[in-house]
PDB file as gemmi writes it, atoms N, CA and C in Angstrom:
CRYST1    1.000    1.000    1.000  90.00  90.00  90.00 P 1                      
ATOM      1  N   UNK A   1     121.267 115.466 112.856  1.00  0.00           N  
ATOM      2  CA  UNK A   1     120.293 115.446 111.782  1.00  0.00           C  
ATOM      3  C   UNK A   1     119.876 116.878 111.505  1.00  0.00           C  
ATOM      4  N   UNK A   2     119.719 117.337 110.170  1.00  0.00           N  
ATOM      5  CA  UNK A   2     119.727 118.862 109.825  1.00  0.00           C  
ATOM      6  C   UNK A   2     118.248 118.945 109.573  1.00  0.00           C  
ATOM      7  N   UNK A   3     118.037 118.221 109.093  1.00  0.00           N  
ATOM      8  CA  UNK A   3     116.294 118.372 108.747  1.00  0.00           C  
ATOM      9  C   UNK A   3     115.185 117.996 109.709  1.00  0.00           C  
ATOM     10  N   UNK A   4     114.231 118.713 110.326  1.00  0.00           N  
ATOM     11  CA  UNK A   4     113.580 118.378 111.637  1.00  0.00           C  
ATOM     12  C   UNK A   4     112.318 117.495 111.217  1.00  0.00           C  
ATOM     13  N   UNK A   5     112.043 116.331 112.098  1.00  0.00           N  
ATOM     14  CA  UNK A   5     111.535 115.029 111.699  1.00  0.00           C  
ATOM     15  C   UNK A   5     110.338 115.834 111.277  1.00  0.00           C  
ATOM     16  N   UNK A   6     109.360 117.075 111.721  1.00  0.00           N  
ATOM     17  CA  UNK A   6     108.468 117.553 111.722  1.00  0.00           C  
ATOM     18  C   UNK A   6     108.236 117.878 110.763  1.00  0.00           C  
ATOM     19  N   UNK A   7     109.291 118.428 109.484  1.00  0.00           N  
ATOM     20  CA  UNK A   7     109.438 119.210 108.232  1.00  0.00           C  
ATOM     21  C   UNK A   7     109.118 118.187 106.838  1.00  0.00           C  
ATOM     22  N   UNK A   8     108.815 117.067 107.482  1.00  0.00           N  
ATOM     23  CA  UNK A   8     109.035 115.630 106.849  1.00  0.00           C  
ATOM     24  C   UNK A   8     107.732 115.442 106.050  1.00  0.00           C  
ATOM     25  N   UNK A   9     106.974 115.100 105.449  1.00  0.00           N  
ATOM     26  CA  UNK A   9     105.415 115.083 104.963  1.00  0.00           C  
ATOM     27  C   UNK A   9     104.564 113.681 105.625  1.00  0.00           C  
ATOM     28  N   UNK A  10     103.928 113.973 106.123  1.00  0.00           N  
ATOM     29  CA  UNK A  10     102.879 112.693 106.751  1.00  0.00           C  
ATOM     30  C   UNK A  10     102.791 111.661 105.505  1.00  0.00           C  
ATOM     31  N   UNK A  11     102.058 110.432 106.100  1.00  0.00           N  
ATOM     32  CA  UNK A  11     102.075 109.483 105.148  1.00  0.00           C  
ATOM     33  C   UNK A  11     100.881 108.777 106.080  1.00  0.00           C  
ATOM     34  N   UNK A  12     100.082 107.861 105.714  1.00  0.00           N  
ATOM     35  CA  UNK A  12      98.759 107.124 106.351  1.00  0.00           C  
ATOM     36  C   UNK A  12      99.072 105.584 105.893  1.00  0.00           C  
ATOM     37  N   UNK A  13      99.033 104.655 106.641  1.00  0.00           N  
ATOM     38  CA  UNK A  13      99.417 103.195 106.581  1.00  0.00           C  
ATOM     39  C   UNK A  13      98.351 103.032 105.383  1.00  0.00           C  
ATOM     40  N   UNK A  14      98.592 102.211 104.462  1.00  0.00           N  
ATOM     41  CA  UNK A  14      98.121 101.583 103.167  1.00  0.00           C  
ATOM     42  C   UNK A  14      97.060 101.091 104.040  1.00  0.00           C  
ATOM     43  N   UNK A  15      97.042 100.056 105.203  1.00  0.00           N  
ATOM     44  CA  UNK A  15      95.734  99.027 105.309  1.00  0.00           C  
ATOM     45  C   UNK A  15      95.288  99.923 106.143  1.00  0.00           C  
ATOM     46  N   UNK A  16      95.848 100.058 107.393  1.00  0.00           N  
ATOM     47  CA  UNK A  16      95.392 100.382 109.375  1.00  0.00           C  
ATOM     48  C   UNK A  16      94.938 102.066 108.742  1.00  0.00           C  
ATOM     49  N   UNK A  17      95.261 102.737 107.969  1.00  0.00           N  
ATOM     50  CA  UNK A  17      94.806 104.688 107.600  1.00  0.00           C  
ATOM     51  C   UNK A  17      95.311 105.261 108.635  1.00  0.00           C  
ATOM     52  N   UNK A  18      96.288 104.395 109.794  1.00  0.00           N  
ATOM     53  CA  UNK A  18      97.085 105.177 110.729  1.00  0.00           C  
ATOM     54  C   UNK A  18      98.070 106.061 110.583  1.00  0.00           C  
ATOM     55  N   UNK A  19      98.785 107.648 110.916  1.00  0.00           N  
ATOM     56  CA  UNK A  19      99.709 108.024 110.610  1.00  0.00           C  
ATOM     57  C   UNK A  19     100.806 107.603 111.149  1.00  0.00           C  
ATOM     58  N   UNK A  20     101.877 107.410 110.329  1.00  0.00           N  
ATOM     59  CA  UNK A  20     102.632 106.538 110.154  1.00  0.00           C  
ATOM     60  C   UNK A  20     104.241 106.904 111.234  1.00  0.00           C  
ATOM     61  N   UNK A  21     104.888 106.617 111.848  1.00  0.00           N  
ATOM     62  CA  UNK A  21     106.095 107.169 112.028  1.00  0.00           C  
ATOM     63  C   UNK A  21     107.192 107.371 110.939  1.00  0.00           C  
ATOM     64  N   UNK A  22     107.951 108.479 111.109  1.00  0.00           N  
ATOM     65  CA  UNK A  22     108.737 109.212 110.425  1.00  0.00           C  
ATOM     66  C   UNK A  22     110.321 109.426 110.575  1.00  0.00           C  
ATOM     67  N   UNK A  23     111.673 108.863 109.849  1.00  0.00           N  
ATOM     68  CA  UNK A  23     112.441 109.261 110.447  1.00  0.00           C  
ATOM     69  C   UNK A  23     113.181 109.105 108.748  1.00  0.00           C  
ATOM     70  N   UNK A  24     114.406 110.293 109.000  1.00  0.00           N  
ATOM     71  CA  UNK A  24     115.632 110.213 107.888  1.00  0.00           C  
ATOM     72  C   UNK A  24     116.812 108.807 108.438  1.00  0.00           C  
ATOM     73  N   UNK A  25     116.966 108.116 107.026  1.00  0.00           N  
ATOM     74  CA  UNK A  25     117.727 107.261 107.049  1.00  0.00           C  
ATOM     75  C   UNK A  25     118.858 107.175 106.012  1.00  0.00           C  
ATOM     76  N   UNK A  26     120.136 107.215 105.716  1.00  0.00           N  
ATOM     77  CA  UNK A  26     120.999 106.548 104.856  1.00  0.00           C  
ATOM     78  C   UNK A  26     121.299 108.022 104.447  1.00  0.00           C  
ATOM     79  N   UNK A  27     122.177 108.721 105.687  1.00  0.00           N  
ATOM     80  CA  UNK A  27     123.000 110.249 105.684  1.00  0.00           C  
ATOM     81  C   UNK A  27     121.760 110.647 104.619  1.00  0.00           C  
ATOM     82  N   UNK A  28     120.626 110.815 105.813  1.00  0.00           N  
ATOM     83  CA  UNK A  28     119.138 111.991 105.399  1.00  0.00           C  
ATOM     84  C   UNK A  28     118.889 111.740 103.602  1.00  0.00           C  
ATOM     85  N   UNK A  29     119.261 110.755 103.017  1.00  0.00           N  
ATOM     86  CA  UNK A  29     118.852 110.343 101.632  1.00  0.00           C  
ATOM     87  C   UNK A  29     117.344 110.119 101.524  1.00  0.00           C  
ATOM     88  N   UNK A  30     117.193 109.193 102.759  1.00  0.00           N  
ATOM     89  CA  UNK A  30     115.777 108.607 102.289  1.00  0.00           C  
ATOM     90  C   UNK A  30     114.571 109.117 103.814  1.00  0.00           C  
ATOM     91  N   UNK A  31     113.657 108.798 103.104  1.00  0.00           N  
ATOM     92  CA  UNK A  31     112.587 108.864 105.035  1.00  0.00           C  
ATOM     93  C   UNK A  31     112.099 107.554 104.775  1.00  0.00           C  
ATOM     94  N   UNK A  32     111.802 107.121 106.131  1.00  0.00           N  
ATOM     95  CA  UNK A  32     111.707 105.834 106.308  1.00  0.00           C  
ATOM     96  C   UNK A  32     110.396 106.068 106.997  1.00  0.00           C  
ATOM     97  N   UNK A  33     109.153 105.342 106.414  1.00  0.00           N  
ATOM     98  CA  UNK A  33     108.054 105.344 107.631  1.00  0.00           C  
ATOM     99  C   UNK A  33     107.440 103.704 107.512  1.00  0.00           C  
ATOM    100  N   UNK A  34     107.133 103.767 109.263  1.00  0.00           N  
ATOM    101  CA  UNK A  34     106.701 102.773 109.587  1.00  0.00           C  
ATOM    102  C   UNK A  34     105.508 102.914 110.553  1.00  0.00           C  
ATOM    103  N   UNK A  35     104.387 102.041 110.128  1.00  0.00           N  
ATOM    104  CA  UNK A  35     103.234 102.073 110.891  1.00  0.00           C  
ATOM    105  C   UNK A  35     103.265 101.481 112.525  1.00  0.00           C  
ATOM    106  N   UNK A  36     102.953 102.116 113.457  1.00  0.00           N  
ATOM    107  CA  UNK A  36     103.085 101.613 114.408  1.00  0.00           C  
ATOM    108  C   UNK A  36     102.132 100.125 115.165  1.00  0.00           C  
ATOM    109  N   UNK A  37     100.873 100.181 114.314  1.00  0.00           N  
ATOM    110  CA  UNK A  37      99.882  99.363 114.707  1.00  0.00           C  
ATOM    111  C   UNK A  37     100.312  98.310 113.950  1.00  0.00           C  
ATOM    112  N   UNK A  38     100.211  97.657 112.425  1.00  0.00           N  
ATOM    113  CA  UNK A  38     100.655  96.741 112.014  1.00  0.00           C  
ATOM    114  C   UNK A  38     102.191  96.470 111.136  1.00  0.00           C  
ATOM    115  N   UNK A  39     102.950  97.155 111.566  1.00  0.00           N  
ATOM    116  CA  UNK A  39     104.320  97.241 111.032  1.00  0.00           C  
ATOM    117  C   UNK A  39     104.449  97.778 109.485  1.00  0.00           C  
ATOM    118  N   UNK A  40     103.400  98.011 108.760  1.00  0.00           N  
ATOM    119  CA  UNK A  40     104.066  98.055 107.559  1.00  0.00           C  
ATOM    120  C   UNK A  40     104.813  99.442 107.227  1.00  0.00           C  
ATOM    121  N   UNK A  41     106.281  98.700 106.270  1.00  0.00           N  
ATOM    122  CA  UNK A  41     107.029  99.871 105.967  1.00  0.00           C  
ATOM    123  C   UNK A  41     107.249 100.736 105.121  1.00  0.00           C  
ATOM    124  N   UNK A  42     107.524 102.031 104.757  1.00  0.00           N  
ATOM    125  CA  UNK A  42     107.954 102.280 102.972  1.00  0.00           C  
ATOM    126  C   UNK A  42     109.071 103.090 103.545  1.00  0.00           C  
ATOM    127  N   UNK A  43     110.291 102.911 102.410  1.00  0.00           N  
ATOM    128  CA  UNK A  43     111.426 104.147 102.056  1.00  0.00           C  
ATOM    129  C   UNK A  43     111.105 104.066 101.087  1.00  0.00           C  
ATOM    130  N   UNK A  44     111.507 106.086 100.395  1.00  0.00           N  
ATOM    131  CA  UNK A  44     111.432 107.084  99.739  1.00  0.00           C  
ATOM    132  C   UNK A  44     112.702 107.786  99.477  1.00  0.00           C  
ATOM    133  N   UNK A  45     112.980 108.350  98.540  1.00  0.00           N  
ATOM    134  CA  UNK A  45     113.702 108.771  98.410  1.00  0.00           C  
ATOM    135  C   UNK A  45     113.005 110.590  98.580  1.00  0.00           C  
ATOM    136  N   UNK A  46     114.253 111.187  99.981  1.00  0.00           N  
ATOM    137  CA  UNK A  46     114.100 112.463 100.151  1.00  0.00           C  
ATOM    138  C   UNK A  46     114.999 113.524  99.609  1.00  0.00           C  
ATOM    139  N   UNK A  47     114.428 114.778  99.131  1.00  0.00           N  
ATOM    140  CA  UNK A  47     115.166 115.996  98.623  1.00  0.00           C  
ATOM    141  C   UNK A  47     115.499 116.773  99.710  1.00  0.00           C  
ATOM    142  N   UNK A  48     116.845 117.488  99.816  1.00  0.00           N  
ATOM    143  CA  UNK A  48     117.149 117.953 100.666  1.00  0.00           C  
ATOM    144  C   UNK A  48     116.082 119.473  99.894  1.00  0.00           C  
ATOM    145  N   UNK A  49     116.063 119.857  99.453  1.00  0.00           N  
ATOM    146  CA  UNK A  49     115.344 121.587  98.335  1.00  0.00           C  
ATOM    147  C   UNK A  49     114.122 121.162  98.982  1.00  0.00           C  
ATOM    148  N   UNK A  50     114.152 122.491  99.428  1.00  0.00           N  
ATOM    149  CA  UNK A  50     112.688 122.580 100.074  1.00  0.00           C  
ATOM    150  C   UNK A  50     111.483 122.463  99.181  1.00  0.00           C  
ATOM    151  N   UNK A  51     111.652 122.918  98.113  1.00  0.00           N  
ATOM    152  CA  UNK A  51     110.534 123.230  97.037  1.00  0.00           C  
ATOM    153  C   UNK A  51     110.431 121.635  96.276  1.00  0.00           C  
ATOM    154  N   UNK A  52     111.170 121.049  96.337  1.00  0.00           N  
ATOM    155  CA  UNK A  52     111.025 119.495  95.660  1.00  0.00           C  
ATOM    156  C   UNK A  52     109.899 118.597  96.494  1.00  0.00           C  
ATOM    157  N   UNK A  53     109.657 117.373  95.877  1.00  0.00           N  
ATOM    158  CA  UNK A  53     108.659 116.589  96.803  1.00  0.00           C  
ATOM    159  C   UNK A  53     109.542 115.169  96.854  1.00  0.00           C  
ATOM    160  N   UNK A  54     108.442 114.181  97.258  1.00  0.00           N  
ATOM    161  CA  UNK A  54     109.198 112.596  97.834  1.00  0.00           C  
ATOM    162  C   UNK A  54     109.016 112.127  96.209  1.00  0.00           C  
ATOM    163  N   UNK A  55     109.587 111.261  96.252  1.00  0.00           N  
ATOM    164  CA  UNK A  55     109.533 110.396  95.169  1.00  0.00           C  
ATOM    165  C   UNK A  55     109.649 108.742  95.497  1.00  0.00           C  
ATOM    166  N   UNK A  56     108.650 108.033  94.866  1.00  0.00           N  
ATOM    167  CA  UNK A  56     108.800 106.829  95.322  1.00  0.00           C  
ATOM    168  C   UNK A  56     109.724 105.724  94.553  1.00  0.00           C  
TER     169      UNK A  56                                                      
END                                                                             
């Protein structure tokens, strides 16, 4: 994986306001986060360009 999970942008669970876990999925296309307290999930579509943002 080329991009370090750390470089990734936080995200806060919709209900729990917990921060969320973070990982690249589908050859580093997308980030995948999932709340650890009540499961909920979102994928995003990620830019490899540093200067770009997420898009939902």
């Amino acid at each position: 994986m080329s991009t370090q999970v750390t470089a990734l942008p936080d995200r806060f669970c919709t209900w729990c306001k917990v921060p969320m876990r973070k990982r690249l999925v589908g050859d580093e296309a997308y980030v995948h986060y999932i709340c650890p307290k009540c499961l909920f999930q979102h994928t995003c579509r990620w830019s490899h360009s540093p200067g770009k943002q997420l898009s939902s």
